[in-house]
PAKOL-869893 format. One line per field, with one value per residue (C-alpha): x, y, z; residue in three letters; residue number from 0. Coordinates in nm, 4 decimals. Example, Ala and Ser with C-alpha at 12.3 -4.5 7.8 and 13.67 -1.06 7.14 Angstrom:
# PAKOL-869893
east <- [1.2300, 1.3670]
north <- [-0.4500, -0.1060]
up <- [0.7800, 0.7140]
aa <- [ALA, SER]
i <- [0, 1]
***
This chain:
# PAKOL-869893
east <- [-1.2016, -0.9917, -1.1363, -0.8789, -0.9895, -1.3686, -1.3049, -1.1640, -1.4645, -1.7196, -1.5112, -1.5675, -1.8749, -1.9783, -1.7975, -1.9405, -2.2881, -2.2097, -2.0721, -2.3379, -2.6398, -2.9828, -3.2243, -3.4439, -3.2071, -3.2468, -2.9588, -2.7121, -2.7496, -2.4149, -2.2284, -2.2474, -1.9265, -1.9546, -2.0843, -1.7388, -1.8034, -1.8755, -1.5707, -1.5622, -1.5450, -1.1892, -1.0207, -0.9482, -0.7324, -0.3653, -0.2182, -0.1250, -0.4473, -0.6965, -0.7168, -0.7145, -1.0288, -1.1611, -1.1671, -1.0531, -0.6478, -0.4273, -0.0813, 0.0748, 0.3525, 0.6136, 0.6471, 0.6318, 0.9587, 0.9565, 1.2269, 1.3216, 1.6680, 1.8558, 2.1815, 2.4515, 2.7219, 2.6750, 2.8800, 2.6324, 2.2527, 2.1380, 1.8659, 1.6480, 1.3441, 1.0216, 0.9123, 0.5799, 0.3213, 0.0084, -0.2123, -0.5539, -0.6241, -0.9263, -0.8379, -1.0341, -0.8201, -1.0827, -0.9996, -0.7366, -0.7650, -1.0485, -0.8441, -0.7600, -0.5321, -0.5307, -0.1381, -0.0663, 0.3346, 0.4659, 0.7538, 0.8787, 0.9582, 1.2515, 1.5437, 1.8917, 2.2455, 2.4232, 2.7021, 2.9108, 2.8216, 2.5384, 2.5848, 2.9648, 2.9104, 2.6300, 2.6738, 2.4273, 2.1090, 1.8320, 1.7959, 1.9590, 2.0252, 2.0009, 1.6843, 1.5535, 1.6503, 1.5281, 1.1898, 1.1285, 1.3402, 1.1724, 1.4121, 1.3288, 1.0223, 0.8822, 0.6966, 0.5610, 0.4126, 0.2616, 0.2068, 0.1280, 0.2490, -0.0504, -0.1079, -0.4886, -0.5083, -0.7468, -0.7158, -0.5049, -0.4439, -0.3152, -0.0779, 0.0247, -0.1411, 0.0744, 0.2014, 0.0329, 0.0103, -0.1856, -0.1956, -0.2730, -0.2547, 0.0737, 0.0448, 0.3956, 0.4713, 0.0925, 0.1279, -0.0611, 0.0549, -0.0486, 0.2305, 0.2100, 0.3149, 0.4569, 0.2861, 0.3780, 0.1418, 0.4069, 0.1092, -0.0871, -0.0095, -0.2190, -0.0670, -0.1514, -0.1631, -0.4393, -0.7347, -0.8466, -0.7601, -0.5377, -0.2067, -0.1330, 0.2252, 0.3443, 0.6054, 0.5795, 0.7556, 0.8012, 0.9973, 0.9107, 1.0795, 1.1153, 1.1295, 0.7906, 0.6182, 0.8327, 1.1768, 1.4832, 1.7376, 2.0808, 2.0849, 2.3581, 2.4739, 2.1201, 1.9574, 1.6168, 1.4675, 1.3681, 1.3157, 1.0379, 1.0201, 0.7882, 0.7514, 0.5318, 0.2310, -0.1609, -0.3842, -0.7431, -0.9664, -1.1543, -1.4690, -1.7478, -1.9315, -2.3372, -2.5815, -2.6573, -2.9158, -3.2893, -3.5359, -3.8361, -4.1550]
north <- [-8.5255, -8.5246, -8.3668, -8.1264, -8.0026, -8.0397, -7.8312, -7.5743, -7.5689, -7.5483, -7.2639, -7.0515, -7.1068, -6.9859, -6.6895, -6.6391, -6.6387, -6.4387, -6.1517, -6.1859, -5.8906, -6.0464, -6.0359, -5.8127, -5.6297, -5.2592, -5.0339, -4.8576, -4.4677, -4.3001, -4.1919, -3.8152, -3.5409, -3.3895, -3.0122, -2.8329, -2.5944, -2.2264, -2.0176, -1.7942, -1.3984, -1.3852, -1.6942, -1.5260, -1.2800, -1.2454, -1.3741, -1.0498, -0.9129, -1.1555, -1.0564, -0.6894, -0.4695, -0.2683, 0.0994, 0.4292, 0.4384, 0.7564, 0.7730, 0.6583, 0.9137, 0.7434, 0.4872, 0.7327, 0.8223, 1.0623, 1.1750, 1.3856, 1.3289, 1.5622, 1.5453, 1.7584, 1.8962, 1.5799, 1.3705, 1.2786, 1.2081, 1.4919, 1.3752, 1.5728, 1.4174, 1.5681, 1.4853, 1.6380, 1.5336, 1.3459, 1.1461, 0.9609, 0.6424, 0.4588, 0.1159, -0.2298, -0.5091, -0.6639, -0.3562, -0.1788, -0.0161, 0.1750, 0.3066, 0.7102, 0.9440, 1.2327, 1.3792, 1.7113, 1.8062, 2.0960, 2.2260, 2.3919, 2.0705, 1.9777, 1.8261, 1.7773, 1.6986, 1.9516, 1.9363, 2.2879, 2.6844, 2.7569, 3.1021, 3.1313, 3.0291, 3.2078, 3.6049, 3.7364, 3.4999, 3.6268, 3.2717, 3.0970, 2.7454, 2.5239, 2.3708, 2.6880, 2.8595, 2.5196, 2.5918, 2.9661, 3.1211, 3.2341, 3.0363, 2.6968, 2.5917, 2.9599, 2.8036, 3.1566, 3.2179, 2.8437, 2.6881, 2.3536, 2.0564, 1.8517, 1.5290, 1.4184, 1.0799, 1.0893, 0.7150, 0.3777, 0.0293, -0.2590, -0.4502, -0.7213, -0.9278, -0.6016, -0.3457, -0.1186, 0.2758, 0.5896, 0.9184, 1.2409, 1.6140, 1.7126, 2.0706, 2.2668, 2.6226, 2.7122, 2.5056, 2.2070, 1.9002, 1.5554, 1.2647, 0.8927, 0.6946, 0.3511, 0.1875, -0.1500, -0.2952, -0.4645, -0.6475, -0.6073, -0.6490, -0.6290, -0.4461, -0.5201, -0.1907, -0.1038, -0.3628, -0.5144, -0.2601, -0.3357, -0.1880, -0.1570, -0.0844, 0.0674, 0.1606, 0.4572, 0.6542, 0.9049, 1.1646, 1.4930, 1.7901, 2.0888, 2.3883, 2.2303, 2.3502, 2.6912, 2.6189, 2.6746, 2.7991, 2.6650, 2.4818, 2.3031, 2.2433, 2.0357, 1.8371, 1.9369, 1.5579, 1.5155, 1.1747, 1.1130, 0.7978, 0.7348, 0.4057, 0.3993, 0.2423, 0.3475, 0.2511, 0.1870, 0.4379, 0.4039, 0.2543, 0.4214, 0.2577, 0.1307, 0.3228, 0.0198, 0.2178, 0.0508, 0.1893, 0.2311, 0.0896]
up <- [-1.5751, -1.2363, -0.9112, -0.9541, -1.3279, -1.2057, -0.8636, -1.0756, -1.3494, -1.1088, -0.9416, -1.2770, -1.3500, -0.9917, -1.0762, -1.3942, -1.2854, -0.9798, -1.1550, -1.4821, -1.4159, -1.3383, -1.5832, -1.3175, -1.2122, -1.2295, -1.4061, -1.1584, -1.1655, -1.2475, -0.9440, -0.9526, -0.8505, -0.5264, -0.5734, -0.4712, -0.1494, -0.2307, -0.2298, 0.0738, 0.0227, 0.1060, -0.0800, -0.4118, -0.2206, -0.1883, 0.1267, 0.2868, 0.2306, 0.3652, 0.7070, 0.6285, 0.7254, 0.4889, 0.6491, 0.6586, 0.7991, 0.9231, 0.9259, 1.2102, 1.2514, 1.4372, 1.2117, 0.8677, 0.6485, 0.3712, 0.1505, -0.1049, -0.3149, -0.5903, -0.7078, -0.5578, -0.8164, -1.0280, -0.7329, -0.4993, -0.3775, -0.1399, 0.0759, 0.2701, 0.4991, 0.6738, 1.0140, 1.0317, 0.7628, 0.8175, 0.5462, 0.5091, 0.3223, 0.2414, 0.1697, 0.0728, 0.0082, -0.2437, -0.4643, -0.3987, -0.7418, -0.5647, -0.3196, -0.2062, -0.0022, 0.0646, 0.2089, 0.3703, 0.4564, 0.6731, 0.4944, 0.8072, 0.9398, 0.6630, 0.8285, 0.6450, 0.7681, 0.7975, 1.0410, 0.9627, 1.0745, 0.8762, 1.0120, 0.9624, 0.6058, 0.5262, 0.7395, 0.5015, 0.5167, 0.7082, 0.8398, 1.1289, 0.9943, 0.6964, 0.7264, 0.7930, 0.4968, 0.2845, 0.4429, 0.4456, 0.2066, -0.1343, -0.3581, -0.2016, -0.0302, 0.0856, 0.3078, 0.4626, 0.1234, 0.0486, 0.4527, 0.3238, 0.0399, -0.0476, -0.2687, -0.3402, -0.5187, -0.8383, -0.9492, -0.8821, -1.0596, -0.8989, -1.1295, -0.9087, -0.5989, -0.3850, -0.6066, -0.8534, -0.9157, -0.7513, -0.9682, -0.8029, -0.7939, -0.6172, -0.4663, -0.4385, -0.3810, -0.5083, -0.8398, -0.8992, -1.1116, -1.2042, -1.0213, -1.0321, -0.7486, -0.7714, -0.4778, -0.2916, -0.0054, 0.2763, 0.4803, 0.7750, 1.1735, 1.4996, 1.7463, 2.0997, 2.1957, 1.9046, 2.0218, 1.7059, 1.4607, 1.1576, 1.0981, 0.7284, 0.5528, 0.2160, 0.0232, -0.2225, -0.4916, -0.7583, -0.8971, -1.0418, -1.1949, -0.9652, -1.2659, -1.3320, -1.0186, -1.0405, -0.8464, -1.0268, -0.7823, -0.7969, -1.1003, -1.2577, -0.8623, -0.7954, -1.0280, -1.2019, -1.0994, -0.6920, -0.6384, -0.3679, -0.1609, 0.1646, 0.3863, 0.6531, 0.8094, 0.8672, 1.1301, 1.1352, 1.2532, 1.5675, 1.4881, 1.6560, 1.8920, 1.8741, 2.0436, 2.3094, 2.4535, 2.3917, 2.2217, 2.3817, 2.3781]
aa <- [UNK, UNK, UNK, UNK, UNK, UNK, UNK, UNK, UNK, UNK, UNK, UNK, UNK, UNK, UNK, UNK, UNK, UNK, UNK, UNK, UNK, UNK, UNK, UNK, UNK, UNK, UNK, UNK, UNK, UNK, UNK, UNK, UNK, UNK, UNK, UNK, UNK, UNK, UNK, UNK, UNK, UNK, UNK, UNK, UNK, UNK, UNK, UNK, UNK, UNK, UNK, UNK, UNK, UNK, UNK, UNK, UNK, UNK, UNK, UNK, UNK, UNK, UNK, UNK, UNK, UNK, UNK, UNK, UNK, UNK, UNK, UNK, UNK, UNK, UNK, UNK, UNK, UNK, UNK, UNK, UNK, UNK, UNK, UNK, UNK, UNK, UNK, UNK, UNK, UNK, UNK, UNK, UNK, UNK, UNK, UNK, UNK, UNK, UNK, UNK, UNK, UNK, UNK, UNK, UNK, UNK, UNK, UNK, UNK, UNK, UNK, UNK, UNK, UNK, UNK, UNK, UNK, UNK, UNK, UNK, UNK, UNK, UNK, UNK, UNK, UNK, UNK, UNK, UNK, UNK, UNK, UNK, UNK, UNK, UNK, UNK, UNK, UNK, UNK, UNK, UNK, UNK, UNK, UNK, UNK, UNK, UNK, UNK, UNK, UNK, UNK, UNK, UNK, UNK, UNK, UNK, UNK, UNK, UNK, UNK, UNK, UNK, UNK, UNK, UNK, UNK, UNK, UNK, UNK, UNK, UNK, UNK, UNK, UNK, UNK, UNK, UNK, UNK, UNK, UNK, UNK, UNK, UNK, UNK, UNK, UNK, UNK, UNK, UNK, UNK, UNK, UNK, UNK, UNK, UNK, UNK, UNK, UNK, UNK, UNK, UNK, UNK, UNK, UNK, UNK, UNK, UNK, UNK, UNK, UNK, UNK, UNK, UNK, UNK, UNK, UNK, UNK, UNK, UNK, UNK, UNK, UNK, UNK, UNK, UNK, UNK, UNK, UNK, UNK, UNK, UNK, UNK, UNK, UNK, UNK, UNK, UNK, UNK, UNK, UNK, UNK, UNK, UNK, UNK, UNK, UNK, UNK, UNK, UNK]
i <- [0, 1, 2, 3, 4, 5, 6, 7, 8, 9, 10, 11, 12, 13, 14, 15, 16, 17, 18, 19, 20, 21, 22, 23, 24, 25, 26, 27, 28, 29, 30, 31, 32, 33, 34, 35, 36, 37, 38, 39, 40, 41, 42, 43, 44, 45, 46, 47, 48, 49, 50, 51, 52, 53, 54, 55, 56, 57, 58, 59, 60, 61, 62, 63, 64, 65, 66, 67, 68, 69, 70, 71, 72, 73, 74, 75, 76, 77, 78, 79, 80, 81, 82, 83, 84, 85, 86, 87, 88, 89, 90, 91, 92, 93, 94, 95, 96, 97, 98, 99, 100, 101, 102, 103, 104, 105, 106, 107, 108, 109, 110, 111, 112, 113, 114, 115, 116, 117, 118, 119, 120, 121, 122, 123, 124, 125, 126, 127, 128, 129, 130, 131, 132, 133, 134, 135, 136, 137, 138, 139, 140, 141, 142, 143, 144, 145, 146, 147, 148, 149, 150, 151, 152, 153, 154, 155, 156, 157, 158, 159, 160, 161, 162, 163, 164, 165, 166, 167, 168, 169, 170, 171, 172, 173, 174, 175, 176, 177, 178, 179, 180, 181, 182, 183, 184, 185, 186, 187, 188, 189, 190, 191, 192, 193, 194, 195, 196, 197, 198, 199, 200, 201, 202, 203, 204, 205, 206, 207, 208, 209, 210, 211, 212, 213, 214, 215, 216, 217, 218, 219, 220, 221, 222, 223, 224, 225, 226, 227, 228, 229, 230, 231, 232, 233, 234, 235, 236, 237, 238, 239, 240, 241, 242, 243, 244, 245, 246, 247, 248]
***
């Protein structure tokens, strides 16, 4: 045999013997997985939603829409909005299907475009615009006879990670009537302004049939079907502060 051919023997039989277990050696344990982390209380959560308090929330009005469409004459939407309505939700992001409102609308405070003479078009009415008449007068929202419109949720679903449904009574011109709203969740902000309270938006909608709450003035010029549609945002109530004073010994 050369030195080469023995060099290279002795080589593997070194390695054989090095990597052959010893007779008293003990058997390895099996390596176990890594126990994953607990998930925290918040990580199943949508994204939008995960920083969102769970609380009671009131409208903030200056940043609140709410419409109401028919059709005019079969040519065109009519739109009509309110400017004076407040609401209060109760909201927990971890189950939003649990969540409820309660809505109350002036119907005094209807606003429309109108750009003519009400007056000049209208000598007769006992009313001195448009908006008025939509608000007091008997055939639309007689608003001196029923004050207030009112919506109280009775149940929600949530369908996807921000949209899902909240059914309710709707309250209009003293008749009350079952209305689902298709509800989507927009996120959350922090307004300076606000301290630490949350600032929640949403998008919601609906229609309903007038005749079925009693109004059926002008038909065949407006439509039966009102489409209702609100955007707007709730903030977080105040949270009342702790009693810091000490109790006594």
């Amino acid at each position: 045999m050369t030195p080469r051919n023995l060099l290279l023997a002795s080589a593997s039989a070194l390695l054989v013997v090095a990597c052959s277990p010893s007779e008293s050696a003990e058997t390895t344990a099996p390596i176990e997985a890594p126990t994953p982390p607990e998930a925290t209380e918040t990580a199943d959560l949508p994204e939008k939603l995960t920083d969102v308090s769970a609380a009671t929330y009131s409208l903030e009005p200056t940043h609140a829409f709410l419409t109401a469409t028919v059709m005019h004459n079969g040519l065109s939407e009519y739109t009509i909005d309110f400017t004076s309505f407040d609401a209060t939700l109760d909201f927990d992001p971890a189950a939003p299907e649990n969540a409820s409102l309660n809505v109350s609308i002036d119907p005094t405070s209807v606003n429309v475009n109108y750009a003519g003479d009400y007056k000049a078009g209208h000598p007769d009415s006992e009313f001195s615009s448009w908006p008025e008449a939509l608000a007091k007068d008997a055939r639309f929202m007689n608003a001196g006879e029923f004050p207030e419109i009112t919506f109280v949720s009775t149940g929600a679903t949530r369908e996807e990670d921000y949209s899902g449904t909240l059914t309710g009574d709707l309250t209009f011109l003293g008749v009350t009537r079952p209305v689902t709203l298709e509800v989507t969740y927009n996120g959350v902000a922090n307004a300076p302004w606000y301290g630490e309270r949350d600032l929640i938006g949403f998008d919601a909608s609906t229609t309903i049939n007038r005749s079925e709450f009693g109004q059926t003035s002008l038909e065949g010029m407006i439509s039966d079907e009102v489409a209702v549609a609100f955007s707007g945002e709730f903030l977080q109530d105040e949270v009342p502060a702790e009693d810091s004073a000490e109790t006594p010994e």
